[in-house]
C-alpha positions in Angstrom: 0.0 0.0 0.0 1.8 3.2 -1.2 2.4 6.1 1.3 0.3 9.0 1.3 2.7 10.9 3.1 4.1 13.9 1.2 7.6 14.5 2.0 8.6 18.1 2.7 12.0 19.2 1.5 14.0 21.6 4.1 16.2 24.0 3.1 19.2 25.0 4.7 19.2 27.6 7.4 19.1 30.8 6.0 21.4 34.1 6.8 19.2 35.1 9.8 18.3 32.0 11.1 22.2 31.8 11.8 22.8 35.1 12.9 19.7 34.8 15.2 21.5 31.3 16.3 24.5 33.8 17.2 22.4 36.4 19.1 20.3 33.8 20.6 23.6 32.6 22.6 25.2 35.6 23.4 22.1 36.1 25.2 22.4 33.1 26.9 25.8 34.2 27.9 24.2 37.3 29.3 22.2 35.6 31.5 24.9 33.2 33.1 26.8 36.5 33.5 24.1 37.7 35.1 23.1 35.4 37.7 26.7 34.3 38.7 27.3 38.8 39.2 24.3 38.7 41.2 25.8 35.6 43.4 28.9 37.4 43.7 27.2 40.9 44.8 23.6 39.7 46.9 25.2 40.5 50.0 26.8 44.0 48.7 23.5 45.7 47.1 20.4 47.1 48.3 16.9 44.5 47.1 15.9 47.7 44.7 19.5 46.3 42.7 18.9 43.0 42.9 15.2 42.8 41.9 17.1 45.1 38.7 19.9 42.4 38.2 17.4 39.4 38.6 15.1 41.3 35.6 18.0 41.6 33.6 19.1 38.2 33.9 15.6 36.9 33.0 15.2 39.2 29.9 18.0 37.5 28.3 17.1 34.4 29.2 13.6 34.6 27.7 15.0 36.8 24.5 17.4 33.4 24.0 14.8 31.0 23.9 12.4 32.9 21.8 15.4 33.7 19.4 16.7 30.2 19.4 13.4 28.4 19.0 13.1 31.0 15.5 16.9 29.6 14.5 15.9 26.3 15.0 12.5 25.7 12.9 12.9 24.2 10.1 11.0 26.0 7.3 10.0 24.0 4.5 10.2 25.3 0.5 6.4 26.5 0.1 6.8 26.9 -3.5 4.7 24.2 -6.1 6.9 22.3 -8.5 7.6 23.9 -12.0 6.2 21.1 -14.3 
């Protein structure tokens, strides 16, 4: 019994599905930065800093999913065969 699955052909990721790969992890870098500097300075600053710091930390974290998640689909050729 033949298949009637169509098979969908992926094209490689595009310019700014790569960049947005790049910005995606330097935003994740951003956010490690920002939890281990608000480890090293919790006892130093007042909680009107560290509610700012803790923000900041989960900005970036959220920015780098949403941006990685766009990087990573795969986005199929949409347009019909020339016969």
């Amino acid at each position: 019994m033949p298949s009637t699955e169509i098979e969908v052909k992926h094209h490689p990721k595009h310019l700014w599905q790569k960049i947005t790969t790049v910005i995606a992890n330097l935003c994740f870098a951003c956010a490690v930065m920002g939890v281990i500097i608000t480890l090293i300075y919790i006892d130093d600053v007042t909680e009107v800093y560290k509610a700012a710091m803790g923000s900041i930390t989960f900005i970036s974290f959220a920015i780098g999913m949403v941006l990685k998640s766009m990087a990573d689909t795969s986005i199929p050729n949409l347009k019909p065969d020339k016969d």
